[in-house]
C-alpha positions as CSV (number, residue, x, y, z in Angstrom):
1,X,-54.2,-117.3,-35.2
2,X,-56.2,-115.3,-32.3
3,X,-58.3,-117.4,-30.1
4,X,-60.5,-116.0,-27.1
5,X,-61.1,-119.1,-24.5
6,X,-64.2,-118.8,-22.2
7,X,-64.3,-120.9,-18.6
8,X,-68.1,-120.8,-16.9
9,X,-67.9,-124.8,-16.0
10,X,-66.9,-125.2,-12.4
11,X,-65.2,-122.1,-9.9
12,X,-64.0,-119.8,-11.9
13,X,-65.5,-116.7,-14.8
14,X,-62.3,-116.6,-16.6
15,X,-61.6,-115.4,-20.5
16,X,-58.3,-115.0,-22.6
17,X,-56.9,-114.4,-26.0
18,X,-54.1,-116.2,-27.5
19,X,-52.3,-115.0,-30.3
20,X,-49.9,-117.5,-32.1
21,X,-48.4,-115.8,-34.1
22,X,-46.9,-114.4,-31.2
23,X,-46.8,-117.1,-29.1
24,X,-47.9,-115.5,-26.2
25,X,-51.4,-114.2,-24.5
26,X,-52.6,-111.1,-25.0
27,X,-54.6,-110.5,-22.6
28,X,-56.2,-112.5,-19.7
29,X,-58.6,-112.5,-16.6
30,X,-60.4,-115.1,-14.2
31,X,-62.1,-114.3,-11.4
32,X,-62.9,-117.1,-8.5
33,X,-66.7,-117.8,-8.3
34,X,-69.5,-120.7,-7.9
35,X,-72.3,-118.7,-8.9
36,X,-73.2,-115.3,-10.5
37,X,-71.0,-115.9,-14.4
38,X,-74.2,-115.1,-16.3
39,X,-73.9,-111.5,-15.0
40,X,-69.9,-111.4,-14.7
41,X,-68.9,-113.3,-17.8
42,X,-69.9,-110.6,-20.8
43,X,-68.4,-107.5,-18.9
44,X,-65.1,-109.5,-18.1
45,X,-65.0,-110.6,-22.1
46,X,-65.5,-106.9,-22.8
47,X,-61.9,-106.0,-20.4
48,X,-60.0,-108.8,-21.7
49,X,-60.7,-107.6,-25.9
50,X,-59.8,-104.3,-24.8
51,X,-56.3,-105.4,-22.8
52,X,-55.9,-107.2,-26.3
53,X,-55.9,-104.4,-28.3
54,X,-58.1,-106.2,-30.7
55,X,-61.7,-106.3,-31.9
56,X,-63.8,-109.5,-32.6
57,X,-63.4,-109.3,-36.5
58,X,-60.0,-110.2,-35.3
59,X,-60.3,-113.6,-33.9
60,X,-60.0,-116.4,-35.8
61,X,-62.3,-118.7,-33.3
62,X,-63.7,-119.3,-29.9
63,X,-62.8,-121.7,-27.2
64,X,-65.3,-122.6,-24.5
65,X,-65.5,-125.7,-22.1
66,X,-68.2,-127.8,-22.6
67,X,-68.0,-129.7,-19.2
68,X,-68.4,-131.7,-17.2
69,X,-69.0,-128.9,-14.5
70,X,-72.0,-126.6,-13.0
71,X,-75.2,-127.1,-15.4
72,X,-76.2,-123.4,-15.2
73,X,-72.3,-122.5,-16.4
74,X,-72.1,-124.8,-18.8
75,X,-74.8,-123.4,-20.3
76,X,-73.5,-119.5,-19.7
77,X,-70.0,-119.9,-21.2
78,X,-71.4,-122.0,-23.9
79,X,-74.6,-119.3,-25.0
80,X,-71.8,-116.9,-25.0
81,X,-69.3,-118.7,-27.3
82,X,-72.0,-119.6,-29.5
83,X,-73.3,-116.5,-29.9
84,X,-70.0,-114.4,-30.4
85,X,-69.0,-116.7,-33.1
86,X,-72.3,-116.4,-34.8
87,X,-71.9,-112.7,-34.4
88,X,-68.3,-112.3,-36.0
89,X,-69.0,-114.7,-38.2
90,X,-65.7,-117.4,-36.8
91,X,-66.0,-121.0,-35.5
92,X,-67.0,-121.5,-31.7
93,X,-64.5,-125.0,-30.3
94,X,-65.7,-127.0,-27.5
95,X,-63.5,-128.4,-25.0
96,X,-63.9,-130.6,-22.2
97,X,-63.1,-129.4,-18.8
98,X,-61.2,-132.9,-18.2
99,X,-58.5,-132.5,-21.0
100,X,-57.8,-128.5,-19.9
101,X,-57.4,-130.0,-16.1
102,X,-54.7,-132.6,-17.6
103,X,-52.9,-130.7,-20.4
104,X,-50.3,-128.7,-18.4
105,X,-49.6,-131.9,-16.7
106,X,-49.6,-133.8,-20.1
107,X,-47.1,-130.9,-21.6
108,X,-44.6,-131.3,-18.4
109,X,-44.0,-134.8,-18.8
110,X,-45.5,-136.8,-21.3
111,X,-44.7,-140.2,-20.1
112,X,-46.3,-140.2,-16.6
113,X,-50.4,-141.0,-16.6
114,X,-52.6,-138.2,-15.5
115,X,-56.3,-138.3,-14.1
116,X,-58.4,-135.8,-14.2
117,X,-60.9,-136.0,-11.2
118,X,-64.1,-133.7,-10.6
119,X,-66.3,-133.6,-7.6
120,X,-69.8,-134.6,-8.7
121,X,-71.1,-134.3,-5.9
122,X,-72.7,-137.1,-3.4
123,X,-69.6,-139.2,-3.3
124,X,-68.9,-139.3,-7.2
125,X,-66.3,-138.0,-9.2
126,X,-65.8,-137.1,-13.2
127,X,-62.8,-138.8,-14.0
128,X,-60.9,-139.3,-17.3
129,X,-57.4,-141.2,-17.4
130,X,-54.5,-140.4,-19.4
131,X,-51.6,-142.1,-20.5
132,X,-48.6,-141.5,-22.2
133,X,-48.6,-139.4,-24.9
134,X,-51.8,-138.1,-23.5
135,X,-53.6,-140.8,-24.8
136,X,-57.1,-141.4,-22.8
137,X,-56.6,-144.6,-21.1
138,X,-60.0,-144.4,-19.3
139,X,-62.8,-142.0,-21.5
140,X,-65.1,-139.1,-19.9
141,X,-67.0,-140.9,-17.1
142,X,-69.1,-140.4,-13.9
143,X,-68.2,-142.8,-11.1
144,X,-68.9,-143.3,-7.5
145,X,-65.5,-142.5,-5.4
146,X,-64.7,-145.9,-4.6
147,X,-64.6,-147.2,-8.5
148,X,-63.0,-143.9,-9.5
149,X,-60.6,-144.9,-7.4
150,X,-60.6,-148.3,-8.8
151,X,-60.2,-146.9,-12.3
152,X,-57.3,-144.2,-11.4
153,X,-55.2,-147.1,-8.8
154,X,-54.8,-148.8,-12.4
155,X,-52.2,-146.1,-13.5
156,X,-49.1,-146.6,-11.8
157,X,-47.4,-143.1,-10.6
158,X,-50.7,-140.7,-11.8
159,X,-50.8,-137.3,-11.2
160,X,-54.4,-136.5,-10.0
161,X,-55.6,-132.9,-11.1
162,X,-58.8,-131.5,-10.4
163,X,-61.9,-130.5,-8.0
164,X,-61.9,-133.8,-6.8
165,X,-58.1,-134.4,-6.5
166,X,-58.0,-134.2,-2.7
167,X,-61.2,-136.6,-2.8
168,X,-59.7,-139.4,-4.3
169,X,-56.3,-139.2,-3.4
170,X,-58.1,-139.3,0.0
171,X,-59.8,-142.4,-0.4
172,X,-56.5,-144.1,-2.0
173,X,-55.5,-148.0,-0.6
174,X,-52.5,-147.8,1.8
175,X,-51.5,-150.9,-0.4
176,X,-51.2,-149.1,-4.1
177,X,-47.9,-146.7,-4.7
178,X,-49.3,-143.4,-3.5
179,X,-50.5,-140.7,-6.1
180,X,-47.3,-138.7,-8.0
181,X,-48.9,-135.3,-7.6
182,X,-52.1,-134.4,-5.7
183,X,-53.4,-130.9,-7.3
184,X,-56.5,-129.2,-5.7
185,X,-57.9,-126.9,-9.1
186,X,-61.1,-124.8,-8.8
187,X,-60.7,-124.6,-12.5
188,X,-58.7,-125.1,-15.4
189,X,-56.0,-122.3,-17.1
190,X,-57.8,-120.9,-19.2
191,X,-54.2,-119.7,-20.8
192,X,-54.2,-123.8,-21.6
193,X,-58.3,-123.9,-22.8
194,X,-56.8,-121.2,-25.2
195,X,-54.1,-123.3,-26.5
196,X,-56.3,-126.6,-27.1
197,X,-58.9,-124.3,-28.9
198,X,-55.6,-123.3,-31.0
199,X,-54.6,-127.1,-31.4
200,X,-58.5,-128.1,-31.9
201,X,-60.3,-129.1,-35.5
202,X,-62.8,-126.7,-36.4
203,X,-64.8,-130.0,-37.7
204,X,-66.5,-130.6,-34.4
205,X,-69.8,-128.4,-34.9
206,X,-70.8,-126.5,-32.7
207,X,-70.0,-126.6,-28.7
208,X,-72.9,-128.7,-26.9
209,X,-72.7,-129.4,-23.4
210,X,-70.9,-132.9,-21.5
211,X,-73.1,-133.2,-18.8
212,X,-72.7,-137.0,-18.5
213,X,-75.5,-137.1,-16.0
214,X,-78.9,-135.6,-15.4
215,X,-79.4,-133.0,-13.4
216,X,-80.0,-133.1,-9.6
217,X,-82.4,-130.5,-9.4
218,X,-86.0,-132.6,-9.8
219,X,-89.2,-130.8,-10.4
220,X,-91.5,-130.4,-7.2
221,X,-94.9,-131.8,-7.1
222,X,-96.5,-128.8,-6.4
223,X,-95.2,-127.2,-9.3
224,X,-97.4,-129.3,-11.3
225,X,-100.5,-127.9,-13.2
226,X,-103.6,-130.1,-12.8
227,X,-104.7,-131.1,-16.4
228,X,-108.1,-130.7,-17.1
């Protein structure tokens, strides 16, 4: 199987392609960035085919993140998988940016609990909890730091993974057994979003954004048009 993984959601433009078969990746590329995938992403997909040595007929599916992370990338990484997969005619896989934070973690050591913390922004984090076997112990959520904390404290010996690792191991009681692992991410590897889009059912339909909160950005007054 040949997989190409796409990463807009949070700090990074990144895109790879996995071959199975093989057992190794092909080709890859990520580039460190907040702002600016819309133009980046397509002529970065465009290098990474051509390092692969393969065309789109070749690819048995697509693998994008889904979230939770930037709205405007979300929605960037997400058009583009959507719309390559419509093009060549394969199935487009959505995964959340939570699971690609934990899964290297999850694949080193199975029987230690990972958490998965984002920065939301104003003092909240997007936090999921593992346990062993990888099994979610605490699902997709948006929290405010202090009951993220609450949540991830539960979990005896977690590693902490993410945008917001930092954060909450920051804001962790001197009473509790300190986090195992503390690791600062800008972004998931997208070498792992390729081998969870390998592992993923193609059952899902189609990738739709996890946004599990609305967005900051409110419309101004002034915009408004006075009805008549």
């Amino acid at each position: 199987m040949r997989i190409l993984a796409i990463d807009t959601a949070l700090e990074a433009c990144a895109a790879a392609v996995l071959d199975t078969a093989q057992g190794i990746v092909l080709a890859r590329e990520s580039i460190a960035m907040t702002r600016g995938h819309a133009e980046a992403l397509m002529p970065l997909i465009e290098r990474v085919m051509a390092a692969s040595g393969g065309s789109f007929d070749a690819l048995d599916r697509i693998a994008v993140t889904v979230g939770p992370g930037s709205f405007t990338g979300l929605r960037v990484g997400i058009a583009a998988a959507r719309g390559l997969a419509l093009a060549a005619g394969k199935p487009a896989i959505g995964l959340t940016t939570l699971a690609a934070f934990a899964a290297p973690l999850i694949a080193e050591d199975d029987t230690l609990p990972v958490v998965t913390a984002i920065d939301a922004r104003h003092e909240h984090i997007y936090l999921q909890v593992f346990g062993p076997g990888g099994r979610t112990l605490v699902p997709p959520r948006v929290a405010s730091l202090r009951d993220a904390m609450r949540a991830a404290t539960t979990s005896r010996g977690a590693r902490i993974v993410g945008t917001g690792a930092t954060m909450l191991a920051a804001a962790w009681p001197a009473a509790e057994r300190p986090p195992r692992l503390v690791e600062q991410r800008g972004a998931p590897d997208i070498d792992w979003i390729a081998h969870l889009g390998a592992a993923a059912p193609e059952d899902a339909g189609p990738p739709k954004p996890l946004y599990l909160r609305a967005p900051d950005a409110q419309p101004q007054d002034a915009s408004h048009i006075a009805r008549r």
